[in-house]
N, C-alpha and C positions, 0 to 999 in steps of 0.2 A: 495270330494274337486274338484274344476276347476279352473280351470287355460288359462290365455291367450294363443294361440299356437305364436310361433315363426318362421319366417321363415327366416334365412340369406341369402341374397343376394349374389350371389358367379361372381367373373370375367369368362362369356364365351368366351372372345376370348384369348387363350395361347399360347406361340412360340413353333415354329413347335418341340424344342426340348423335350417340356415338355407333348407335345402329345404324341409324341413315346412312352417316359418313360409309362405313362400311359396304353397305350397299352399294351406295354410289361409286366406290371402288371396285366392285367385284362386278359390276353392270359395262363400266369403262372400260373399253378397247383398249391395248397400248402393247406395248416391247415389255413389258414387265411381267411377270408371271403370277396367277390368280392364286397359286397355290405355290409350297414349294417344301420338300422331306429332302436337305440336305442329307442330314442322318449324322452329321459330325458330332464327334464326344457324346455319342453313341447314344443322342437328345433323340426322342418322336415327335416334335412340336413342328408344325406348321410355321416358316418363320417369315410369312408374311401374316400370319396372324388372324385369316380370316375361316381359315377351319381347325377343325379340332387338332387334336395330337395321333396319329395312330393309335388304335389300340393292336396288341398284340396274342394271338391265340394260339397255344401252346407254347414250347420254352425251345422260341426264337433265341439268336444271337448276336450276336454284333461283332464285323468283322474288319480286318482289312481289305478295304473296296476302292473303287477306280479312284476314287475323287476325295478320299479320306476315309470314313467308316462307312461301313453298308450293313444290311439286315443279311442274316444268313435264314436258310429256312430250310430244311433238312429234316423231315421226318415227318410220318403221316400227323396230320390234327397241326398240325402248324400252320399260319397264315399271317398276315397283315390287315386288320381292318381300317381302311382308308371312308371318311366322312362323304354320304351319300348327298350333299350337295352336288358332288362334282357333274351330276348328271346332265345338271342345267348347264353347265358351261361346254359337255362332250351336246348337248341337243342344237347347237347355235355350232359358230365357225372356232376353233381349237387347235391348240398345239400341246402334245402329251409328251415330255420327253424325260425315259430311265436309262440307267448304264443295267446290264443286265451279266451275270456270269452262269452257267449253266452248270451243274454237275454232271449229270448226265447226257453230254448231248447225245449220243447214238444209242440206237435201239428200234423199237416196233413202237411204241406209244404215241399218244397225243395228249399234250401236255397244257393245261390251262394254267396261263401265267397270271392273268387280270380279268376279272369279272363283277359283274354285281346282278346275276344271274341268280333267281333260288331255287329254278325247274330249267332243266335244259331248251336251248331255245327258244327263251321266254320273249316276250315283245319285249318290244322299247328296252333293248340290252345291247348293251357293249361287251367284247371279249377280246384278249387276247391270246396266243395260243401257242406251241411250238409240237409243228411236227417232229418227233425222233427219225422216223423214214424215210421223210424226202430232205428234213436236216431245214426247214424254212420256218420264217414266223409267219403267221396268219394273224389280221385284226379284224373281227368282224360284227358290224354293225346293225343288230340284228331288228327291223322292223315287224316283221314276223317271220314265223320258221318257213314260209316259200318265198320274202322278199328280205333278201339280208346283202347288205355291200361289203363285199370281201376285198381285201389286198392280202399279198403276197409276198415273197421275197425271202431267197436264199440268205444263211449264216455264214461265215468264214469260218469251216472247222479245222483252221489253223490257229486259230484266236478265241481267247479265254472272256475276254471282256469284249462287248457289243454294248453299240451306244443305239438306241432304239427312238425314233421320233415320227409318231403320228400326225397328221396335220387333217383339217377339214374347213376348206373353203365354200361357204356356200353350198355345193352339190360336188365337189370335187374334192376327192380323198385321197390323201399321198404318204407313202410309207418312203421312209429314208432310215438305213443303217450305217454306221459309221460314219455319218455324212453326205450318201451317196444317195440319191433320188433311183430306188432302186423298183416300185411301183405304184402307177396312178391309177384309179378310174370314175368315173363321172355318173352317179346316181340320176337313170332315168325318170325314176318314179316321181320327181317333182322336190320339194324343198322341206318340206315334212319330214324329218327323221330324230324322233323326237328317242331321249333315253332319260329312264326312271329317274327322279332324284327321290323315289322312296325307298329305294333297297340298297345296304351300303356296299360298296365295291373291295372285295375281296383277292389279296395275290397269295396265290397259293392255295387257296380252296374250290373246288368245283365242282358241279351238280350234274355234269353230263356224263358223268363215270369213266371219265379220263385219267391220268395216270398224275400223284402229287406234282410240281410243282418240286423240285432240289435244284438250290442255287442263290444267289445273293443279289440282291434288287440295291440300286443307290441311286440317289439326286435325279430324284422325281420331282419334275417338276410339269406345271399346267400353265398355262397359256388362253385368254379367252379370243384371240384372232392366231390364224392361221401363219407363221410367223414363211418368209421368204426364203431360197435354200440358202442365199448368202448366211441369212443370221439363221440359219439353222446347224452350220456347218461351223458358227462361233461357237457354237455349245458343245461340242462334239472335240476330245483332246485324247488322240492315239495315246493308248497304255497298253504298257508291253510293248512297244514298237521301235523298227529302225527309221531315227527319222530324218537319219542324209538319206537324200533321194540316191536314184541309181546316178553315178557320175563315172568320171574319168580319170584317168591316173598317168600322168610320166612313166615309163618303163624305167625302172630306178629306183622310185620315191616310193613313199609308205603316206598312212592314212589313219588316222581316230576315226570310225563314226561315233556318232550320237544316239544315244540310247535314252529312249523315255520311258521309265519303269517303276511300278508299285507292286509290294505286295512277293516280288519275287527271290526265291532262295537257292536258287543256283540258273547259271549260266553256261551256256556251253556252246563256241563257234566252230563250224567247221564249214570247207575242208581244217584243218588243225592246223598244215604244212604251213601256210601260209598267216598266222596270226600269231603275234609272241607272245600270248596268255588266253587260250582259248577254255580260260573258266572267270575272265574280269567281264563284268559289261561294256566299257569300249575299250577294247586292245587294239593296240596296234596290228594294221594289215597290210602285209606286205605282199601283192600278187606280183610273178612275174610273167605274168597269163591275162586274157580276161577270166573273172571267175565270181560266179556267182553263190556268195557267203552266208551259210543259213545259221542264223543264233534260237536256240532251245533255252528257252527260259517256264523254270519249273516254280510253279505256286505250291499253295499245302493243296489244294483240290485239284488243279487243273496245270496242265502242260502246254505254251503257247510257243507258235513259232514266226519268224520274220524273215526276209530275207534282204538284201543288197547287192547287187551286180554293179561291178566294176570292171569299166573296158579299159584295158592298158596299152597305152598309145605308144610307140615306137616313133622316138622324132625323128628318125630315117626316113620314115613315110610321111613328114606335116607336109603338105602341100599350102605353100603360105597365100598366093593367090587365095584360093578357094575358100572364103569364108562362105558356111552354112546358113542358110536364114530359110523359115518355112514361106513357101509361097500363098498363106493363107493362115487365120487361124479364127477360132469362135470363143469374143470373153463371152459368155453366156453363166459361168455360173455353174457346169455340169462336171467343172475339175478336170474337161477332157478337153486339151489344145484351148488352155484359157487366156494364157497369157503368150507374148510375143518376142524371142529374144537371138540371137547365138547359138545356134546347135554346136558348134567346133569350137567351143570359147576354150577349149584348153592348147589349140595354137595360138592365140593371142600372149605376146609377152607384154604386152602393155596396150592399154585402148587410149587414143588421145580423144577420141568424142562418140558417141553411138546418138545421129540424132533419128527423129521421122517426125516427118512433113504429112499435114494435109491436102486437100488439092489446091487450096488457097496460097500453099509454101509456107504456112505458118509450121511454128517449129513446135509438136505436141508432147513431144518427149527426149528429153537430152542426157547421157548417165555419161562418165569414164568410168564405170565398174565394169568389168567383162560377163559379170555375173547374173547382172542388172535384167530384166523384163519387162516390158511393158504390158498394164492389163486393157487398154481400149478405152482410159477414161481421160480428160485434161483437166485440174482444178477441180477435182472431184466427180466431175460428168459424164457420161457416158457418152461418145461421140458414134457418130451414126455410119451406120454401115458403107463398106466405098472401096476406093483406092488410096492405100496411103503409099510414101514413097520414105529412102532412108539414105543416109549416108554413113559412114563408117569408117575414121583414120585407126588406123593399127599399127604396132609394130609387133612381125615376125621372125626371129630366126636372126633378126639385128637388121631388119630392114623395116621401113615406112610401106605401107599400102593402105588403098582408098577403096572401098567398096560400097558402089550404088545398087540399087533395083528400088522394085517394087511392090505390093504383096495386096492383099485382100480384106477388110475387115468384115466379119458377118455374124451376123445375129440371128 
């Protein structure tokens, strides 16, 4: 779909008291974002209000994007010009975060996505970048062309939309895509790394005679502190995606997943055998296998795919004893083993308590949900690394069982 862009007209000249104020906001650390190009109803306006509107150069578009409408940019002389303030706030500690969709991801090229560059490798420059050959983003921090801090990180070229977040703490630089802390590294040279706020920062245009920029940029937003992965990982919302986890299934029974999706005009599950409408977004899936379910979901540019693996349990084989629980797990935050819960919770026909103790025998966490998890905090806290212990009434199979141990918390 397309749509007209919008640009509102804003008053530049304000009394001297309402510049201050401003200041003093755009100066102020905090969770809120200094800047921010939703891009909805297809407005360029800055809707925190303290920089300008994009301007646009050549005959950009306006499309269906991750989060409501997005910039399309598709052809040479196209670009985004975004307000060269922002320099000051990438020269200090920063959070940069776009949804990002690529036209062309594969090929030979290199692809400048964001700059405010006007001779290649210019000092005091910031860039973005996407290789086509090794298929990775690059963001690089250019102090001058032989001292420049690079991060790295593969794309999912299974996936049409990427959520893109830059972060710079003090001397420590971290790229996260899709939510994943994907690569860090720590500037020797000292705390100096300052970028231009006299050149305005351009997506889609580049000086190093690299190859356009084709694809659709949304919900840019800036940040003047280096925001945490917790809340980096609240901005970031799978599109296109399956988003029941991998689970388990009765030998028998069937299953809906849940599908989160924009922007998409056709669907397609397979294996096929197994699904009663493999052209709906969540159809019914009936395995009598384990089997793992791949959905093709086709945009107007781009073709994105997902999957779901479903193990199908055979209550011949429940062993009702035998409740699973890891001997160990890490909340830290990295999405890998964060939380704590039931691996075999589809033996359980009913949980009468799921509790765990500290070493105190205070009781930190109590659910009868089979489902339930725990992340390593009580009352909001994060409790310190150790030995916790657990107890566990069940009923299996039409019997009562109690299962204790003990497990790890580590940080």
């Amino acid at each position: 779909m397309w749509y007209k862009i919008v640009r509102r007209l804003k008053m530049r000249l304000l009394p001297m008291g309402i510049v201050l104020l401003l200041s003093s906001a755009y100066t102020a650390h905090s969770q809120a974002p200094v800047l921010y190009y939703p891009f909805d109803g297809c407005v360029l306006d800055d809707s925190i209000h303290l920089h300008a509107p994009v301007d646009t150069v050549g005959a950009v578009s306006c499309v269906c994007a991750a989060k409501g409408d997005g910039i399309s940019i598709d052809g040479a002389g196209q670009a985004l010009l975004i307000d060269s303030a922002i320099g000051q706030v990438l020269s200090g500690d920063f959070t940069l975060s776009f949804y990002l969709q690529l036209y062309q991801p594969l090929g030979t090229n290199l692809i400048t996505i964001l700059t405010n560059e006007d001779s290649c490798l210019r000092d005091s420059s910031f860039r973005i970048q996407y290789d086509q050959l090794s298929r990775r983003i690059e963001v690089l921090s250019i102090i001058h062309s032989s001292n420049i801090v690079r991060l790295s990180a593969p794309l999912d070229p299974t996936r049409c939309w990427h959520h893109i977040v830059v972060t710079r703490k003090n001397v420590e630089f971290a790229l996260y895509i899709n939510g994943a802390l994907l690569d860090r590294t720590v500037y020797a040279g000292g705390v100096v790394i300052p970028v231009r706020s006299n050149q305005p920062f351009y997506i889609g245009k580049n000086p190093c005679n690299t190859a356009d920029f084709r694809g659709i940029i949304d919900d840019v937003r800036l940040y003047n502190t280096a925001l945490d992965i917790k809340t980096v990982r609240t901005l970031y919302h799978p599109i296109n995606a399956i988003v029941t986890p991998d689970t388990f299934l009765i030998k028998g029974t069937t299953m809906i997943p849940q599908v989160r999706h924009r922007c998409v005009r056709q669907f397609s599950w397979s294996p096929a055998a197994y699904v009663a409408d493999p052209s709906q977004e969540m159809p019914e899936l009936m395995p009598d296998t384990s089997t793992t379910f791949v959905l093709r979901m086709e945009e107007d540019r781009c073709t994105g795919y997902d999957s779901l693996f479903i193990q199908v349990i055979d209550t011949a084989d429940v062993q009702c004893p035998r409740l699973l629980l890891p001997s160990a797990f890490t909340p830290n935050g990295d999405a890998l083993n964060d939380r704590y819960g039931i691996s075999n919770f589809y033996i359980v026909e009913q949980l009468h308590f799921f509790q765990i103790f500290d070493r105190w025998g205070n009781v930190v966490f109590h659910t009868t949900d089979k489902n339930a998890t725990w992340d390593g905090t009580f009352q909001g806290k994060a409790l310190n690394p150790g030995t916790y212990a657990y107890k566990i009434s069940y009923r299996c199979a039409g019997k009562d069982y109690l299962a204790k141990g003990h497990f790890y918390l580590l940080r």
